[in-house]
C-alpha positions in Angstrom: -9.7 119.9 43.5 -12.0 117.1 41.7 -11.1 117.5 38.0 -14.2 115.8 37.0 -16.2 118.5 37.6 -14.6 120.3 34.2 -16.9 119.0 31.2 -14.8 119.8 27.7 -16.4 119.6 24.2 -14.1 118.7 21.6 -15.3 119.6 17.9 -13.8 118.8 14.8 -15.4 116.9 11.5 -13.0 114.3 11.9 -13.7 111.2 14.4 -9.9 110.3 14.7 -9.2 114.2 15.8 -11.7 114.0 18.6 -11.0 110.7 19.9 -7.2 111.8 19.8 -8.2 114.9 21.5 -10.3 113.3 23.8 -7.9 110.8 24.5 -5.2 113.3 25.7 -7.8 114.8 28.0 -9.4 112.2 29.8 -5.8 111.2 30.9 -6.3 114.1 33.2 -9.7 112.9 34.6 -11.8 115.6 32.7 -15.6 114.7 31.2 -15.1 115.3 27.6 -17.9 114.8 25.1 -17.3 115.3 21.3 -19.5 117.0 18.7 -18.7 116.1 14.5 -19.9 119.6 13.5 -20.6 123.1 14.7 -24.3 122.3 14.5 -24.0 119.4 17.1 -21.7 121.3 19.3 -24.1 124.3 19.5 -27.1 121.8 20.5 -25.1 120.5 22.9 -23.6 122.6 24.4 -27.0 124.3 25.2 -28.2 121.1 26.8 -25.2 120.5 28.9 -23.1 124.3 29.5 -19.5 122.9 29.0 -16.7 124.9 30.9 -14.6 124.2 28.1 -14.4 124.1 24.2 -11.9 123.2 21.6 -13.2 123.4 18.5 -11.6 123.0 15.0 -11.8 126.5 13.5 -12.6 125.4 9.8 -15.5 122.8 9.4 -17.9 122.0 6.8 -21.0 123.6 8.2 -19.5 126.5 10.1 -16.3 127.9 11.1 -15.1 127.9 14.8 -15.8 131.7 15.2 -19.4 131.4 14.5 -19.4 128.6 16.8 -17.6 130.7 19.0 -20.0 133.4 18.8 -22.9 131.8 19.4 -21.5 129.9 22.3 -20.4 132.4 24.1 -23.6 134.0 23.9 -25.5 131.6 25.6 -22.8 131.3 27.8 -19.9 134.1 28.1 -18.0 132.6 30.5 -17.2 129.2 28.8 -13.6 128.8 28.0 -13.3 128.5 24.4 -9.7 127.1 22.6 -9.1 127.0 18.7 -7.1 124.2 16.9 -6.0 126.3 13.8 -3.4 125.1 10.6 -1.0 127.7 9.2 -3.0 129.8 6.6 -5.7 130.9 9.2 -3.1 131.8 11.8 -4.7 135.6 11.1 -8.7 134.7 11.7 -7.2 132.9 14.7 -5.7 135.9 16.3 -9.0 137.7 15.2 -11.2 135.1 17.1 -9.1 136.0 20.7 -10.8 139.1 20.1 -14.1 137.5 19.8 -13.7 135.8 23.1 -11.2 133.0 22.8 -8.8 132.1 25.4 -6.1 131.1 23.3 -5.3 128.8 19.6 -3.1 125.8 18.8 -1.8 125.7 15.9 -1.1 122.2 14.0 1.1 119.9 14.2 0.5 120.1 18.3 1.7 117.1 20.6 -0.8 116.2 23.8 1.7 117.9 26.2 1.2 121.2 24.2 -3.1 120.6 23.8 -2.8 120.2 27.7 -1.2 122.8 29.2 -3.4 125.0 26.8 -6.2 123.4 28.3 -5.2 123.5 31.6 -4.5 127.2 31.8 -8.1 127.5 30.2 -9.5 126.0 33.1 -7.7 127.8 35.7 -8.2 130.6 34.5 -11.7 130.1 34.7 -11.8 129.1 38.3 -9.8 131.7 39.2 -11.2 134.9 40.7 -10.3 138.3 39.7 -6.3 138.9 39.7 -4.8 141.7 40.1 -2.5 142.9 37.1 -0.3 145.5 36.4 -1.5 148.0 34.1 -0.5 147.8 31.0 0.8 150.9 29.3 -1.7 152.7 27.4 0.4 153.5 24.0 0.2 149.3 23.8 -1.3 147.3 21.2 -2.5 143.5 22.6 -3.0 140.0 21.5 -5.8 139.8 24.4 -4.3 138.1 27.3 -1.0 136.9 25.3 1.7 139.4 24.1 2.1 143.2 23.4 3.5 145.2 21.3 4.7 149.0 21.7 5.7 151.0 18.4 9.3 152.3 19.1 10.4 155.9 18.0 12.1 154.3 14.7 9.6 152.5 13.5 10.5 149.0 15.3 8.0 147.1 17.0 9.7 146.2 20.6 7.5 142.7 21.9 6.5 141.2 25.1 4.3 138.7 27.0 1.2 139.8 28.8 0.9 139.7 32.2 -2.1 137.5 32.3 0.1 134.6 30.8 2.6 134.3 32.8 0.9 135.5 36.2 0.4 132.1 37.5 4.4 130.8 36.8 6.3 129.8 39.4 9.4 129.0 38.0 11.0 129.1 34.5 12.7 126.0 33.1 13.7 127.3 29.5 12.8 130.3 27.5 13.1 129.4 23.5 14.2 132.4 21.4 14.4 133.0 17.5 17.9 134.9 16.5 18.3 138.0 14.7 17.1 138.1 11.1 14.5 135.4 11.6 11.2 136.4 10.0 7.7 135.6 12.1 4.5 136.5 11.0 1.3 137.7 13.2 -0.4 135.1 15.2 3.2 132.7 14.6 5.1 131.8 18.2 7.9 134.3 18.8 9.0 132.3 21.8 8.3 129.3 23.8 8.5 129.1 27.9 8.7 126.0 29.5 7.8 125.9 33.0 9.3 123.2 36.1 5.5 121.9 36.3 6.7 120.7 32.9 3.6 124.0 31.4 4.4 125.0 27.7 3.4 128.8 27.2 3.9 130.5 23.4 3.9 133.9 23.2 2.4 134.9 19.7 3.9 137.3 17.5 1.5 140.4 17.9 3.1 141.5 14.2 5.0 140.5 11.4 8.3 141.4 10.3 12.1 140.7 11.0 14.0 139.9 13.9 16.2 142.4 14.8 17.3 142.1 18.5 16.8 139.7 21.1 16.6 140.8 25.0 19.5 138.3 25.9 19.8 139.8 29.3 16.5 137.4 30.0 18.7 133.9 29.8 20.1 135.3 32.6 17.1 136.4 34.6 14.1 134.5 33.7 12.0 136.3 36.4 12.2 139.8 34.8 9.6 138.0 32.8 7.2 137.3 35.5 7.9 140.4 37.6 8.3 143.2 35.2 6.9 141.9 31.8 6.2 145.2 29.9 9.6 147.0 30.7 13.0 145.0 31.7 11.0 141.4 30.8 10.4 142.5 27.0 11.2 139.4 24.6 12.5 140.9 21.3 12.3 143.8 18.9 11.1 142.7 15.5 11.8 145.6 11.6 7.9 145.0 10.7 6.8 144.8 7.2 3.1 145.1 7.6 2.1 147.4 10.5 -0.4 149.3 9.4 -3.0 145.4 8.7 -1.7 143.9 11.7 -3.0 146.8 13.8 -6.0 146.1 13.0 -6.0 143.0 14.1 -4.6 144.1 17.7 -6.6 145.9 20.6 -5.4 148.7 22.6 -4.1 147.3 25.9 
């Protein structure tokens, strides 16, 4: 398939983001145009209907979740990414809810922004897949990782189906160890793929790490093939269920 048919729109108020951004991309063949504010992005964007957007989600004139809005309200199906730092890790997970297909946090390497983006866009040419339902007594980060409140209080963690449907094979699956902390909307594990994919799983709640599913390093395909029972990740002691809820939708 002719890559070039993909437009991307890169925003961020800094020209040496963008042109890094852009950079990365066009090594990939993709039409990427860049935008210096959320007021150029949203005139663009109306003139030319990107597939794609990655978009800073602090900027001077508005933040990426009003440009995210009224993107995706001229155009719900656009793909829409977020480049976040640390302290907004929360309005980032908040902004998945709003309609974004996933967030990168900084410091991010181009291998990282591209498999993001390259997920993006399959999934958006994609047709309808079919998924296995997922339990109803789960809370979701939309289309990234769930979490199911055990009978003690624990919070037992997984990855959704819908990102890691289209893995063929697992290279490496990165873990934390018990007694770790990691905090909502942080990466509580990393899964490389042999087509050389990076896939984090965000931590759908904060707290401590308190067992790891070990019996994964020696199956990676529970993952794939039963992600919401034998393919769970870890169980985290949280520390601030009740907020984080909030944050989540039921699955």
């Amino acid at each position: 398939m002719d890559q070039k048919k993909f437009k991307i729109l890169v925003v961020d108020d800094e020209i040496t983001v963008c042109k890094s951004i852009t950079s990365a991309l066009e090594d990939f063949d993709y039409a990427v145009d860049m935008a210096l504010s959320g007021e150029e992005a949203t005139f663009k964007h109306n003139k030319n209907h990107y597939d794609l957007v990655v978009a800073d989600l602090m900027m001077p004139d508005i933040t990426g979740i009003e440009l995210l809005k009224r993107i995706k309200a001229v155009t719900p199906g656009v793909q829409f990414i977020l480049i976040t730092g640390y302290p907004s890790i929360k309005t980032a997970v908040e902004a998945i809810k709003f309609g974004a297909f996933d967030y990168i946090p900084k410091p991010f390497t181009p291998d990282e922004l591209r498999s993001v983006v390259n997920r993006a866009l399959d999934y958006y040419r994609k047709e309808k897949i079919e998924l296995i339902p997922v339990p109803a007594d789960y809370y979701c980060i939309t289309d990234n990782s769930w979490a199911k409140i055990e009978k003690d209080g624990n919070v037992r963690i997984g990855a959704h189906e819908r990102l890691v449907k289209g893995i063929k094979e697992i290279s490496m699956l990165e873990l934390p160890v018990n007694g770790e902390m990691r905090y909502q909307g942080e990466a509580c594990a990393r899964i490389n793929t042999s087509a050389n994919q990076i896939f984090r799983v965000w931590a759908p709640v904060s707290g401590k790490i308190i067992k790891i599913n070990q019996d994964l390093h020696k199956n990676y395909s529970k993952l794939i093939t039963d992600p919401y029972n034998e393919g769970w990740l870890l169980i985290i002691q949280p520390t601030n269920l009740e907020a984080d809820l909030r944050n989540l939708t039921r699955c």
